[in-house]
N, C-alpha and C positions, 0 to 999 in steps of 0.2 A: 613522514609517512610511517604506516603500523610496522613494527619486525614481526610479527606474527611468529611468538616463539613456542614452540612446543608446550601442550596443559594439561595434565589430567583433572581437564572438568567433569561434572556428572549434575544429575540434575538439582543440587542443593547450590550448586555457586558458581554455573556456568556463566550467567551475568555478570558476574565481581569484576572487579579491575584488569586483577591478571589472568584472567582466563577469557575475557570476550572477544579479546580478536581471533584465536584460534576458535572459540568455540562458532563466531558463526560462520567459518568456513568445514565444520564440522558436523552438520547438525545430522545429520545421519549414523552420525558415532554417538549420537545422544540420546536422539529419537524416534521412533519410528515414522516413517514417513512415504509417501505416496507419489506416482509418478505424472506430472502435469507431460503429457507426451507430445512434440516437437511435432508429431505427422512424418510422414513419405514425402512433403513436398520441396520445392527447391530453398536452398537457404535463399535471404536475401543479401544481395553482398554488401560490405562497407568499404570502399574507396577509401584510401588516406591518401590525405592532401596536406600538403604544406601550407600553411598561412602564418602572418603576421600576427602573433598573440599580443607585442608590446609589454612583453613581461607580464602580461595576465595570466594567473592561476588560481587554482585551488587550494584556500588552506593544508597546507599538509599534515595535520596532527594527528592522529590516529585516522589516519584518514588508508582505506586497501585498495582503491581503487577512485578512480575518476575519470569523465568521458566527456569528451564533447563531439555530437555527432550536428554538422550543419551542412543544410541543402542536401541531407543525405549520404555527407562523408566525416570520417573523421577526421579532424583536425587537431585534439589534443588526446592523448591516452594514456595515463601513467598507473601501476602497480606497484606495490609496497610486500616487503616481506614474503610469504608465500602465496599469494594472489597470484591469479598468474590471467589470461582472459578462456582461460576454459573452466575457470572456479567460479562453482555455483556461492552465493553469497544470501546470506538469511534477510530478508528483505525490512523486518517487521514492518511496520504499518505501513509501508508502500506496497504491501498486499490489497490493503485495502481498496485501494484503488485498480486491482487488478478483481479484485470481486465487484466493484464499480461498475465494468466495464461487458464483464456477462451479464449484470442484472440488466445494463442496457442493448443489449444484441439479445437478450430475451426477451426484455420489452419490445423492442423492433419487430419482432416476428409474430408478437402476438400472443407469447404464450406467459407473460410477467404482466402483471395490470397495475402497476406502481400506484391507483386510486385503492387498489381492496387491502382490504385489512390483514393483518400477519397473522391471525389468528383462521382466518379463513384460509390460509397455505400451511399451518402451522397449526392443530386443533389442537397440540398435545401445551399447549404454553396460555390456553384461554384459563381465566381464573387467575392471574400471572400480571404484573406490571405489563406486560405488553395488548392489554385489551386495548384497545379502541388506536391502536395504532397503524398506521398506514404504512406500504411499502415506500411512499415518500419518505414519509417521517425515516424509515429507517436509511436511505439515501442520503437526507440529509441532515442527519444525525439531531432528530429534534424527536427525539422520544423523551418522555416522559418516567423515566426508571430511575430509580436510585442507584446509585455506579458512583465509586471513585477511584479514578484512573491514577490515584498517586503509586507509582512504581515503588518508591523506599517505603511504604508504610506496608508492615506485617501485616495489617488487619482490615486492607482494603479489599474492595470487590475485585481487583484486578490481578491481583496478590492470589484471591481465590479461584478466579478463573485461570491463574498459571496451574494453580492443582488441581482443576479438572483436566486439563488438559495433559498435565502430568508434565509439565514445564520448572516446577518447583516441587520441592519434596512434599510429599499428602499426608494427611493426618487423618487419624479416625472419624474426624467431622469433615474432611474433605467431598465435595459432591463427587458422583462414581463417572462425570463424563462429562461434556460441552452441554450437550442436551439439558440435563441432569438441574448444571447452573441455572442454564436463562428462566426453566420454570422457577427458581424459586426466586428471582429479581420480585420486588417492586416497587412500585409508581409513588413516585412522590410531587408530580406537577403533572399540568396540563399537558397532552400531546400536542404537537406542529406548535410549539412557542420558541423561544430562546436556542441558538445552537449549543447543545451540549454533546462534545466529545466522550464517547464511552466507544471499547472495542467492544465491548459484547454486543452494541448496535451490528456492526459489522457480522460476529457470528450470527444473529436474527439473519441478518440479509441472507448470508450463504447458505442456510437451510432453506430457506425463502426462496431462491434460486435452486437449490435441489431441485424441490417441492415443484417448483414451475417446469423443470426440465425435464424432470422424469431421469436422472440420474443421479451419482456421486458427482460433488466439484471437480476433482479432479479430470473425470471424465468430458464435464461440462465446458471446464477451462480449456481441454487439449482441445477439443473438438468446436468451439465458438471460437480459441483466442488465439492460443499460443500455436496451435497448427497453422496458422494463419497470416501469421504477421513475420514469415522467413526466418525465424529462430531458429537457431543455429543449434542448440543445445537442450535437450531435455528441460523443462524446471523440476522443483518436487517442492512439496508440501508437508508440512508435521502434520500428525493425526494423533488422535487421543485415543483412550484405554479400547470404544469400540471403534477405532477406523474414521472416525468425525475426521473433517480439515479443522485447523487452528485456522479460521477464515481470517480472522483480523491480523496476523501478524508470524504465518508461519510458511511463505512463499520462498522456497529459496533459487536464485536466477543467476545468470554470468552478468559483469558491466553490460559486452554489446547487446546481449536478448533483451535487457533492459533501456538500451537504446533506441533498439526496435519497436520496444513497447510505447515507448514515447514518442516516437516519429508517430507510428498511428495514429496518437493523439495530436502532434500539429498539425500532421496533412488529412483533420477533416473525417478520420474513420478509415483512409487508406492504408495500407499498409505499403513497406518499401516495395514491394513485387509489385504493386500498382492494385490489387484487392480489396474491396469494397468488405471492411470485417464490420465496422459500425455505422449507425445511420448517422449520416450527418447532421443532424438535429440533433441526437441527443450528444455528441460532442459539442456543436457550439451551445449547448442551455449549457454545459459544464463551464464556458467561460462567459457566455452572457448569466446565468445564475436566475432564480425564479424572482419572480416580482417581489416578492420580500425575505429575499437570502440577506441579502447587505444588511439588514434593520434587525433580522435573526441574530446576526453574526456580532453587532454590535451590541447587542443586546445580552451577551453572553458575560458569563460569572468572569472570565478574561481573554485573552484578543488573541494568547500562542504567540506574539511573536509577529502579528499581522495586521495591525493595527487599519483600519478602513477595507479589511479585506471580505472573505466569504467563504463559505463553505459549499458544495454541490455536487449531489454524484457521488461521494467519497472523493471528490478532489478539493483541495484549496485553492482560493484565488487570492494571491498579495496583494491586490485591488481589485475591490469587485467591479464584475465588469468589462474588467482589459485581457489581454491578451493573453496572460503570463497561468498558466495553473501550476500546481506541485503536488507531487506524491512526497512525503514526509513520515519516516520512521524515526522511531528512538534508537541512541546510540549513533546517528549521525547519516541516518540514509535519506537519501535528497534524488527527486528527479523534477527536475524545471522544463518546464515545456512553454515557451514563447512561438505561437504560431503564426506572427504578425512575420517573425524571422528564419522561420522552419529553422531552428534554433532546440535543439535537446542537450539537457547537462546531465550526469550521472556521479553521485557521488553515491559512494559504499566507504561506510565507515564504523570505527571500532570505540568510539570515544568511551571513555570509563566509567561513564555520569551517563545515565536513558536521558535526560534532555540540558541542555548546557546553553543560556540564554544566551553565550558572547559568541559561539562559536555557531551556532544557527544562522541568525542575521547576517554572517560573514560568508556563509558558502552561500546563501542565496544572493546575497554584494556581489560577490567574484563569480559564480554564472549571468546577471541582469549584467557584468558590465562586460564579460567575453561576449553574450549576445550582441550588446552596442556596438563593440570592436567591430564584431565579426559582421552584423549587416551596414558597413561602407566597404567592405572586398568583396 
């Protein structure tokens, strides 16, 4: 497990090695950021239960945290270093899937039309790689823009969207904001083809969902998501130079709220209070997946790790089709949601490397096989 030792990070190397486990229990010492607010309503509780694990676990290797909530109780809970389960944790890309989940309880209501164009919510990005692109498309990450998500390369698009965002140190050619970025992306293939993972798809969407809501994210998320589903604790969000969320990758949440957050997704859009937060359609399309996710996903430049799986919604499916979806961040953030077993895993981690092929495949092994364990008790 992480020792989460004391860092003076800042924003030129809070990534590095020896600075990421403190930094992402830190990120308000780094960045400014926004409050995803809890609500007045009752928390939802978690029961701890004893059960038989069979020596099943969680890799421990920089690993701050890890959960397993089933039937609604906890059954494994373990923290590392200074984690503790009132420490909010930097989620990165399993945000995305918490921007996911407003675009769909917006959709629900009528006021997101996941058929119209981004450009029609979004006028300021027409002329821009994102013409002729659909709120699907941006969903299910089949836009058409030039983006390269490689983390270790200086001169990638992703590299640049950490300095608009002011995630990494800026430079005179730096864009002035989030906004700023997406108009100058562009298109290099057809839209709705191939799954291509980019986060700045994710940023689209969460203006996208502004735009739809008639609000800031943050406001949008307390009030759709996180007021909702018995969360225990505040989240908060990074925001950039003018107040934008870091929509793809700057949610930061406790183990249990993110417990919480996953029970909703296996029971169906309920949340643990028993509240109707999502429609149940569009949670099961996230695990049955559209008529050609599976053929998209295959079809992609490479597989993440997933080989026969899917993308949708901003979730993943380790087989399209089945039961299992995942929220997936870099540097080791995991939440698995098996809803055949009302089965949720949570891991929060600090790995040194943004993505590490051995040790992926291994925390999704050691959740699929606690799930097995755990639905014959």
């Amino acid at each position: 497990m992480s020792s989460t030792p004391a860092s003076p990070a800042h924003p030129g190397n809070w990534q590095d090695p020896e600075h990421v486990a403190w930094s992402f229990q830190h990120i308000p010492d780094l960045f400014p950021v926004a409050t995803i607010g809890r609500g007045t309503g009752p928390v939802a509780p978690l029961a701890r239960e004893d059960r038989d694990l069979g020596g099943l676990s969680v890799p421990s290797d920089d690993t701050d945290a890890w959960l397993v909530l089933h039937r609604g109780a906890v059954v494994a809970e373990e923290y590392a270093g200074t984690m503790t389960p009132d420490t909010r944790h930097l989620l990165m890309s399993v945000s995305k899937s918490v921007v996911g989940l407003v675009a769909g309880i917006l959709a629900g209501s009528g006021r997101l039309d996941e058929r119209a164009l981004v450009t029609s919510y979004l006028p300021d990005l027409a002329g821009s790689g994102w013409d002729g692109a659909t709120v699907r498309d941006l969903l299910d990450m089949r836009v058409g823009i030039h983006f390269s998500e490689d983390y270790l390369e200086p001169t990638s698009q992703v590299r640049r969207l950490d300095e608009a965002v002011g995630w990494a140190e800026r430079g005179p050619r730096s864009p002035a904001n989030l906004r700023a970025f997406l108009a100058e992306l562009r298109g290099d293939r057809p839209h709705a083809g191939p799954f291509a993972y980019s986060s700045a798809i994710t940023d689209a969407l969460g203006l996208v969902c502004e735009a739809a809501g008639g609000a800031p994210f943050p406001d949008l998320a307390s009030d759709l998501l996180w007021s909702r589903i018995g969360a225990e604790h505040d989240a908060i969000v990074s925001v950039d130079p003018v107040g934008t969320s870091m929509f793809d990758g700057g949610v930061c949440a406790t183990a249990r709220d993110l417990a919480r957050f996953g029970a909703l997704v296996a029971r169906g859009g309920r949340s643990l209070t028993g509240e109707r937060v999502v429609a149940e359609e569009w949670i099961d399309d996230l695990f049955r997946g559209g008529g050609d996710s599976a053929a998209a996903f295959a079809a992609a430049d490479h597989d993440h790790g997933l080989p026969g799986g899917s993308y949708r919604g901003q979730f993943w499916s380790p087989a399209a089709g089945g039961d299992v979806v995942l929220c997936l961040g870099i540097h080791g953030q995991m939440v698995y949601v098996d809803r055949a077993r009302d089965f949720v895993g949570v891991k929060l981690g600090s790995w040194p490397v943004p993505v590490d092929e051995e040790r992926g495949p291994a925390d999704l092994a050691a959740f699929g096989a606690l799930a097995e364990r755990l639905a014959g008790s």
